[in-house]
C-alpha positions in Angstrom: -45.2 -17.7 12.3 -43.7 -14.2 12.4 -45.7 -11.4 11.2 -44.9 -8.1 9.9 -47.3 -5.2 11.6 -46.8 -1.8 10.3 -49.3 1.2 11.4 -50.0 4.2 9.8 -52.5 7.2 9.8 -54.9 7.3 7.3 -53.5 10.4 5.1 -55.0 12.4 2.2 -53.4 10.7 -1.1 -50.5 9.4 0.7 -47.2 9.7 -0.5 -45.2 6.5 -2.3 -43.5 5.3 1.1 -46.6 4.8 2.6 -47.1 2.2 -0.3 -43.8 1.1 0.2 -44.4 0.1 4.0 -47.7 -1.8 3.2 -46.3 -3.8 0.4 -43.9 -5.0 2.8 -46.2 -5.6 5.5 -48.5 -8.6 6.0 -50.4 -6.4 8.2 -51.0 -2.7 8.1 -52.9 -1.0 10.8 -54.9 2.3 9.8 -54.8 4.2 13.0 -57.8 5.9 12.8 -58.4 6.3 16.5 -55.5 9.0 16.7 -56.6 12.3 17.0 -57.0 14.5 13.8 -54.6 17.2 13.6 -55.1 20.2 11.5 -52.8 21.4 8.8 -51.2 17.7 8.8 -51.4 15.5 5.8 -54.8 13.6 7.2 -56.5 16.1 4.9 -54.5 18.1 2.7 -51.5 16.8 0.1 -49.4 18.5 -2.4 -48.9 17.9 -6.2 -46.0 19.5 -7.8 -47.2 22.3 -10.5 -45.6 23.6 -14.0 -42.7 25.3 -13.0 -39.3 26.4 -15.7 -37.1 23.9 -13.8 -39.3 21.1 -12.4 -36.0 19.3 -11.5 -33.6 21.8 -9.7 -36.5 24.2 -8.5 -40.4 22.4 -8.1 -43.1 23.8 -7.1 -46.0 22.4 -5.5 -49.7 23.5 -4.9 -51.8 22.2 -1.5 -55.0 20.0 -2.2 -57.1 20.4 0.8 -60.5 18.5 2.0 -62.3 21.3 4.0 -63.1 19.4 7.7 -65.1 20.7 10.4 -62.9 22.1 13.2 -62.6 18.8 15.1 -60.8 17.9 18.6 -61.3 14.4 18.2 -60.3 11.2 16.2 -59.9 10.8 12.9 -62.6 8.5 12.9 -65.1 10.9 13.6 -63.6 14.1 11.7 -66.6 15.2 8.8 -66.1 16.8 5.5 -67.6 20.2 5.1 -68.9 19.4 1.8 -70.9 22.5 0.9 -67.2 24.3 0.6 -67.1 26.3 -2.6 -65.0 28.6 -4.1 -65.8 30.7 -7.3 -69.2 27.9 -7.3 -67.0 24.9 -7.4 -67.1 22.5 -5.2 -63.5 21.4 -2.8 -63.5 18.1 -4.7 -64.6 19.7 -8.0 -61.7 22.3 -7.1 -59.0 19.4 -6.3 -60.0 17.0 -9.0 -59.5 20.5 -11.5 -55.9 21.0 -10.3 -55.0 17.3 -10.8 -56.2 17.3 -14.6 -54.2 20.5 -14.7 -51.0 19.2 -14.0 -51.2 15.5 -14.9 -53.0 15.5 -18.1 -50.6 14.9 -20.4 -48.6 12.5 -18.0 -48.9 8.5 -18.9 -52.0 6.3 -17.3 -54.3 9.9 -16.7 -56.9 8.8 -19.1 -57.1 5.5 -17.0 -57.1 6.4 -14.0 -58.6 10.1 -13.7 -62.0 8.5 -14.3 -61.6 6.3 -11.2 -60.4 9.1 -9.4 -63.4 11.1 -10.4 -65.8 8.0 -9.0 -64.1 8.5 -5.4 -64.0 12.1 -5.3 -67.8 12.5 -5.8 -68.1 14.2 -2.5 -70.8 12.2 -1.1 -68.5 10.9 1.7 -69.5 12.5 5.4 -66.1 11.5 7.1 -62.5 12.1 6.0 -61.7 8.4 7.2 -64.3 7.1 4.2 -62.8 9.0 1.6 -59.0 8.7 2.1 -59.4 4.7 2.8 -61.1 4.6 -0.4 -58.1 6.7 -2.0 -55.6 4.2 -0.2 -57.8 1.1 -1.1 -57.8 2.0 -5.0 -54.2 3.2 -5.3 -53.0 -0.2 -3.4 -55.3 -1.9 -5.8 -53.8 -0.1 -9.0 -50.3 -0.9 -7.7 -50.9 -4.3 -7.2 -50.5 -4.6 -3.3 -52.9 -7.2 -1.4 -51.8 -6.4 2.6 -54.6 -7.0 4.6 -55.7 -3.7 6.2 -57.1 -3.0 9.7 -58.4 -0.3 11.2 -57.3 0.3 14.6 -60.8 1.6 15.6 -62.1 -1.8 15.1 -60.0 -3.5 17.3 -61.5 -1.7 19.8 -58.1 -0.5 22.4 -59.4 3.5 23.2 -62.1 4.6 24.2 -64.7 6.3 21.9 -63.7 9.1 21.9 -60.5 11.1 22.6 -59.2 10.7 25.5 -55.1 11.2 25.7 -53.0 7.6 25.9 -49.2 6.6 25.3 -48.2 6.2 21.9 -45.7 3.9 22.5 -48.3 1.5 24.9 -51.0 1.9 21.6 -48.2 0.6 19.4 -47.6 -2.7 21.7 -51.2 -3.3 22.2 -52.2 -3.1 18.6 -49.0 -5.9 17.8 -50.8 -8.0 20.7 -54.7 -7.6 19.2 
């Protein structure tokens, strides 16, 4: 039986395509064994903000999970979570500029809550909370691929050492 492997990193509040790929996966690998790369989408986003002409001229505001200044995997990149700002809280911050923006749009008053629940800023990794991100918004959108993470099928070593992305790819199909 043929199989359908896709992989992907495990990003902050992914975009829809990244939805897209798992729906049509029976397999997606989380490559959580790459290494974290700053100012990349592993721990920031953006939402699009109020603007005169949303259509013809958006604008967009960055979300950002403060993370200590790693040179390592994902897997082992931790939140700074005593980041404040004016004596918020990041996630307190983040979850502020959502409401902002989405409030009025359909399904907020459903699914804010939940979002509220994950954010809770108890997570010591950036893995935990953006699988638990993907996780829900797979579950909201109905999508039941059976997830992996590449970390567990144990191909590199611990901790980062370089390798061929290409050769991780092939190895990962053959686990």
């Amino acid at each position: 039986m043929t199989k359908v492997i896709s992989a992907h990193q495990p990003n902050f509040m992914p975009y829809l395509g990244f939805f897209d790929k798992m729906k049509q996966s029976d397999v997606l690998v989380i490559r959580d064994e790459v290494l974290f790369t700053k100012s990349d989408w592993h721990q920031r986003n953006s939402i699009r903000v109020n603007s005169e002409d949303n259509v013809n001229n958006p604008r967009s505001k960055w979300l950002t999970v403060p993370v200590q200044d790693p040179h390592d995997y994902i897997l082992h990149t931790p939140i700074k979570r005593d980041t404040k700002e004016k004596n918020r809280s990041w996630n307190q911050i983040i979850l502020q500029d959502i409401k902002n923006q989405y409030q009025k749009t359909p399904f907020f008053s459903e699914a804010f809550p939940e979002l509220e629940k994950i954010m809770d800023n108890s997570d010591e990794k950036l893995v935990t909370l953006n699988m638990k991100i993907i996780s829900w918004l797979a579950n909201r959108f109905g999508i039941q691929t059976e997830v992996v993470m590449a970390s567990d099928l144990g191909l590199k070593a611990e901790h980062y050492e370089w390798s061929d992305a290409s050769q991780d790819l092939a190895n990962i199909c053959k686990a």
